[in-house]
C-alpha positions in Angstrom: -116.6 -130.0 -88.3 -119.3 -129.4 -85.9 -117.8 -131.4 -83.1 -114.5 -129.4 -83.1 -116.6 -125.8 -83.3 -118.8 -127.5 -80.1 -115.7 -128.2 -78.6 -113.6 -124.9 -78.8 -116.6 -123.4 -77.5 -117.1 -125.6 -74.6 -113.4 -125.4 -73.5 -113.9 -121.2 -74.4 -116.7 -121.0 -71.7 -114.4 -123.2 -69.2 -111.7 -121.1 -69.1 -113.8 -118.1 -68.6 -115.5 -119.4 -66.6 -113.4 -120.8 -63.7 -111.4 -117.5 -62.9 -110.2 -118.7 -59.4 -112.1 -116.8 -56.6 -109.4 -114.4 -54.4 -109.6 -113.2 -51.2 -112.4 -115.5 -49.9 -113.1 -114.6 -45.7 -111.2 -116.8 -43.4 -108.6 -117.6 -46.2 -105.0 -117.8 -44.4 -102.0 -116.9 -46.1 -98.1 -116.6 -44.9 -96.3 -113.4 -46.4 -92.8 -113.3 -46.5 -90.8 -109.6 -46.9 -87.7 -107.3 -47.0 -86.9 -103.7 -47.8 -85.1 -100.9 -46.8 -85.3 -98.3 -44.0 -86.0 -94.5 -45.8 -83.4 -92.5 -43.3 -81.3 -89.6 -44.3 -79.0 -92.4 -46.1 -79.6 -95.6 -48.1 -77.4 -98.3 -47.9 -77.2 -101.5 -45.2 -80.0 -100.3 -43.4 -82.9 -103.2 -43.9 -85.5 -105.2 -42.3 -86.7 -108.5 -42.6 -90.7 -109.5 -41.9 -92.5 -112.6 -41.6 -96.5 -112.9 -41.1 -99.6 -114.5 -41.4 -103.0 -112.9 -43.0 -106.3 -114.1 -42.3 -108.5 -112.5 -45.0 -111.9 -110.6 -43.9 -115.1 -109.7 -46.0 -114.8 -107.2 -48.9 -111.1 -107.6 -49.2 -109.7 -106.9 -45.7 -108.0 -108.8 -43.5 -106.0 -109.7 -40.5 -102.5 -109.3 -40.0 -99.7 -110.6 -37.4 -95.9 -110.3 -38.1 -92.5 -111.2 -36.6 -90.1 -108.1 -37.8 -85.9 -107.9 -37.6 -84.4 -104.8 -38.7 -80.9 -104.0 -38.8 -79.5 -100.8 -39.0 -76.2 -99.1 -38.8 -74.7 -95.6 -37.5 -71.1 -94.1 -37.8 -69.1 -93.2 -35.4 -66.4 -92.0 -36.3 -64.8 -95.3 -38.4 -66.9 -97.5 -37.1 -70.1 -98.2 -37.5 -72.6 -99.0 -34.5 -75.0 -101.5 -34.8 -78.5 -101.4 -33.8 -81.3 -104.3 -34.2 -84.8 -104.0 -33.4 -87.0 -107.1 -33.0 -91.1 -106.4 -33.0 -94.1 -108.3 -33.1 -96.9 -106.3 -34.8 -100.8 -107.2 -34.9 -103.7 -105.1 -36.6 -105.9 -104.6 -39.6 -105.7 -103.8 -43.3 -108.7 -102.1 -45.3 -109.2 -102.9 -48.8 -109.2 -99.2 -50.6 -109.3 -99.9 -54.4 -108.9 -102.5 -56.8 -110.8 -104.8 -59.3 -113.6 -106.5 -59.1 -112.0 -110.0 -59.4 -109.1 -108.3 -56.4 -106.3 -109.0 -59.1 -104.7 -105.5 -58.1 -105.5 -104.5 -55.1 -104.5 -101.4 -52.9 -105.1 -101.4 -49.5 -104.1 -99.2 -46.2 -103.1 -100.7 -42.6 -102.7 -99.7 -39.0 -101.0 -102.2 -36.7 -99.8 -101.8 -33.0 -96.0 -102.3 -32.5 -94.2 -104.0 -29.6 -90.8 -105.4 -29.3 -87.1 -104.9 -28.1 -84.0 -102.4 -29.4 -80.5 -103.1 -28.8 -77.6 -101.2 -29.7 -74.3 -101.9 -30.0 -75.4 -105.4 -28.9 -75.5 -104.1 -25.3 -71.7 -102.7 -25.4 -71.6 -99.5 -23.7 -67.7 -98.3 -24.3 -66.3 -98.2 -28.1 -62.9 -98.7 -28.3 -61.6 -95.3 -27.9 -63.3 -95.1 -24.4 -66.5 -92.9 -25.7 -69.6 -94.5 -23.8 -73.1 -95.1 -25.7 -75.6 -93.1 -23.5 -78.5 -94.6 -25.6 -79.7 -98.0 -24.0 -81.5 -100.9 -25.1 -85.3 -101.1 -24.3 -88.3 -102.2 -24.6 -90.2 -100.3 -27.3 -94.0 -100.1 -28.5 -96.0 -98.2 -30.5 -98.3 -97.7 -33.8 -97.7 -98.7 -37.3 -99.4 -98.2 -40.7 -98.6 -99.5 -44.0 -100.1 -98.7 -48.0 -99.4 -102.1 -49.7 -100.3 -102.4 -53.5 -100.6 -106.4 -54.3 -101.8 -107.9 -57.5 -101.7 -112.3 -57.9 -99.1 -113.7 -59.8 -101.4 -117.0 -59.2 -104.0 -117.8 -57.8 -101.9 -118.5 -54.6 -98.9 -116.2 -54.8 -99.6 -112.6 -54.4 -97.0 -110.2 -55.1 -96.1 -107.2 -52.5 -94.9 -103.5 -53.4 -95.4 -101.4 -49.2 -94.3 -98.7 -48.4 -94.7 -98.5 -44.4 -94.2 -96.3 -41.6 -93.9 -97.1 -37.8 -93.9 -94.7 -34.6 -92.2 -95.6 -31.5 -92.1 -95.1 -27.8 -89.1 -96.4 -25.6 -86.6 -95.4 -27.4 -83.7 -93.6 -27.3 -83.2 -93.0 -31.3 -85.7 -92.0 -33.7 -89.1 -92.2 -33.1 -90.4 -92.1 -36.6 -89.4 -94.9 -38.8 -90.2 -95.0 -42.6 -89.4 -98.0 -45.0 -90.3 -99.3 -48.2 -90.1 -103.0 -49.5 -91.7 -105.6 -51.8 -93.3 -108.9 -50.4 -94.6 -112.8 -51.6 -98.0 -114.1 -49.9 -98.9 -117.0 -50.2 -102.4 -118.0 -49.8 -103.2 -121.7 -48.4 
């Protein structure tokens, strides 16, 4: 009886014990995420990101991302397309969470450059009205609140809600979006 008592305790401590250790500096991970653009309206506006973290001390860390967003505005019956492509770079601060960073909420600011095309470079619409908004070059400053808890020690599940601020353009300067993410940490 002894023997099985030793044993339940040993395995007891083990699993205590071995709580994976999250967020270690220099850790790389490859984050993956989608959401929509918060305009007047809500529907087939979206964007799409891809990125790579590189975790710091105390729960901060790098990132870099490759963004496409897609949005849409109406013109009568049609609907003009306009996609943005950006590359954005910066730093994300650790703010709150617990002690063993299982949930997490943390706070970023990123610089923001990339290209904006509308109407896929089309000028005229069909009924001879001319697009006086071009596509450019645009650049600018970005900051995000992302709340992440681990769903495993490798996968950590995303809820942002981000904000970017653009010069360049010829449409809206200020860009809200919300969107939930999946990070995977090598």
């Amino acid at each position: 009886m002894k023997k099985y008592i030793y044993t339940v305790m040993l395995l007891f401590i083990a699993i205590t014990v071995t709580q994976a250790q999250r967020m270690l500096p220099k850790q790389k991970g490859l984050e993956i995420s989608t959401g929509i653009l918060s305009d007047n309206k809500i529907g087939n506006d979206y964007y799409i990101n891809i990125g790579v973290t590189v975790n710091g001390k105390n729960g901060n860390y790098q990132l870099s991302a490759l963004e496409y967003t897609h949005q849409y505005h109406n013109y009568k019956d049609l609907r003009i397309p306009q996609e943005t492509y950006t590359a954005e770079g910066g730093y994300s601060l650790f703010l709150l969470g617990d002690t063993r960073k299982n949930i997490t909420l943390n706070a970023a600011i990123t610089g923001v450059v990339g290209y904006e095309s509308i109407n896929r470079g089309e000028a005229l619409l069909y009924d001879g009205a001319k697009i006086v908004s071009e596509d450019n070059f645009i650049y600018g400053a970005g900051g995000r609140i992302t709340f992440e808890t681990y769903l495993s020690d490798r996968f950590v599940f995303i809820l942002q809600g981000r904000t970017k601020v653009l010069w360049g353009t010829d449409l809206r300067q200020f860009r809200p979006s919300a969107g939930v993410g999946l990070r995977f940490n090598f």
